[in-house]
C-alpha positions as CSV (number, residue, x, y, z in Angstrom):
1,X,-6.4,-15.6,-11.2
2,X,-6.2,-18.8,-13.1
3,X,-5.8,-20.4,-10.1
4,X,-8.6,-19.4,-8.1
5,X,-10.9,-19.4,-11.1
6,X,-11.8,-16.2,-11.9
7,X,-11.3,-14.6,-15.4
8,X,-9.9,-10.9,-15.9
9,X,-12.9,-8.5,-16.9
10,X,-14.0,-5.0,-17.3
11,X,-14.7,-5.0,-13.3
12,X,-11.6,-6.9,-12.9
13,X,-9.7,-3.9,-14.7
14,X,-11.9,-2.1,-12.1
15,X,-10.2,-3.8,-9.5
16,X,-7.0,-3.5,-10.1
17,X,-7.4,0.1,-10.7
18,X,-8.7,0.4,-7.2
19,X,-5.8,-1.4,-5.9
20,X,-3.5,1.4,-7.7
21,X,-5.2,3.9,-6.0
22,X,-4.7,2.5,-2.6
23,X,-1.1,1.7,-3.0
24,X,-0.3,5.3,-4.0
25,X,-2.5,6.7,-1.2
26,X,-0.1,4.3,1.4
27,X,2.8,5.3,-0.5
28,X,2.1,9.4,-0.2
29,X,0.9,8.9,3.5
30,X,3.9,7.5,4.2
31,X,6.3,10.1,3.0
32,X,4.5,13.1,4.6
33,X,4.8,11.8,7.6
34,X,8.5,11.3,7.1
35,X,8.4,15.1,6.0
36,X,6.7,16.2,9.1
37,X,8.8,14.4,11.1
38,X,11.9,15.8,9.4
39,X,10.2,19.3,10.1
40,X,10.3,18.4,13.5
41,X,13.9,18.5,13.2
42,X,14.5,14.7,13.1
43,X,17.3,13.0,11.4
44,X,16.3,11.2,7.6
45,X,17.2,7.7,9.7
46,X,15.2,8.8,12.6
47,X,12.0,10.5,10.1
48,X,11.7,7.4,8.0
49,X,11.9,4.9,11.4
50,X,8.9,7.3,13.0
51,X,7.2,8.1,9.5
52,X,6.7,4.5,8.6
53,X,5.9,3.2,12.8
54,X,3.5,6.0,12.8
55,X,1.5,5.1,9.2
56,X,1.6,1.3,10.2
57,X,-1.8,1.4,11.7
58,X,-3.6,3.6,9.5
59,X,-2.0,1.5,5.9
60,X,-3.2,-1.4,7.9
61,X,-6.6,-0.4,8.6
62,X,-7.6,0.9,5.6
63,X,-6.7,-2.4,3.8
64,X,-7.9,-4.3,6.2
65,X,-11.1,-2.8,5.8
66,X,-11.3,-3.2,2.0
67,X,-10.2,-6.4,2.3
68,X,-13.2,-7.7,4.2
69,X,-15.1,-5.8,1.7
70,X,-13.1,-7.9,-1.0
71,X,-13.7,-11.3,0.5
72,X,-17.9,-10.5,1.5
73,X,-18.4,-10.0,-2.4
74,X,-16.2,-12.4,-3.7
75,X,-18.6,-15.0,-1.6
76,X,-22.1,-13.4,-2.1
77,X,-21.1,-12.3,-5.8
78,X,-21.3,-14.5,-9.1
79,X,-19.4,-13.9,-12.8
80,X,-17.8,-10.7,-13.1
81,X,-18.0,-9.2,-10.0
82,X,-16.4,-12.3,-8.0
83,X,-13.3,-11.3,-10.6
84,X,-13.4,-7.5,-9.3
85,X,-13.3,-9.2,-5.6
86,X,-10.2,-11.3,-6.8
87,X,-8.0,-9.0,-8.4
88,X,-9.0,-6.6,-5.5
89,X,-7.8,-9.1,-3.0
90,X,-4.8,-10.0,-4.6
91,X,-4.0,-6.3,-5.3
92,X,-4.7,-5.3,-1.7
93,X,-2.3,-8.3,-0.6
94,X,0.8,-7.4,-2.5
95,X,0.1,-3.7,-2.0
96,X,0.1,-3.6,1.8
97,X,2.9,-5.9,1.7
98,X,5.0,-3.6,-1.2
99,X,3.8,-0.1,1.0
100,X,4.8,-1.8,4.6
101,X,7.9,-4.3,3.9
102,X,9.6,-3.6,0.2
103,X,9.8,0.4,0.7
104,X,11.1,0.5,3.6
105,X,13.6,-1.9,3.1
106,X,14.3,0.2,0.0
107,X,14.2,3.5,1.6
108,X,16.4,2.6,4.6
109,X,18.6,1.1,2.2
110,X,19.2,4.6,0.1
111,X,19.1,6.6,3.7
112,X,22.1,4.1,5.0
113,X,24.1,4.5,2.3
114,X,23.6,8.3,2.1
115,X,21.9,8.2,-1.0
116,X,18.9,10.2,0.5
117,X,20.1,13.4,1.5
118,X,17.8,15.6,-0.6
119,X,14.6,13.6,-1.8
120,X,12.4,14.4,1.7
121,X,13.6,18.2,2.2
122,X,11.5,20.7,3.9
């Protein structure tokens, strides 16, 4: 935050607690989809490949969406709220990046070395 001159504050705080929020809500959209489409009798490869193609779009959109959001009052706003903007930006950044590239690499990891066998059952 140094960097881009902003200073951590109560809306800050505010910020990041957003971000939290958003990450979680991309992390539990993504594994009930991989439960549905395990209930659809898929295989846990073939669920989490479908589960996280299918969620792409809508984790995408919705951070998308507040990202816009982020960078309109991080250029109209002054003090404080231009440090909510920043550490919502940044948040939003690493958490579409954690919800779209990290898990997965993480879950197919544990699902190709049979470690998931349990952890998404119906």
């Amino acid at each position: 935050m140094a960097l881009l001159d902003s200073t951590l504050t109560l809306p800050g705080i505010a910020g990041f607690v957003l971000t939290l929020g958003m990450a979680v809500d991309a992390n539990v959209l993504i594994n009930e989809r991989i439960r549905e489409e395990m209930k659809q009798g898929r295989s846990i490869a073939s669920a989490v490949q479908t589960g996280y193609d299918k969620v792409f779009w809508t984790i995408f959109d919705g951070h998308v969406t507040a990202l816009v959001a982020g960078f309109v009052i991080r250029a109209y706003g002054s003090g404080p709220v231009r440090g909510f903007a920043t550490t919502l930006i940044i948040g939003l950044l690493a958490s579409m990046f954690t919800s779209i590239v990290v898990t997965r690499a993480i879950v197919e990891w544990f699902v190709g070395h049979g470690k998931l066998h349990k952890a998404f059952s119906v």
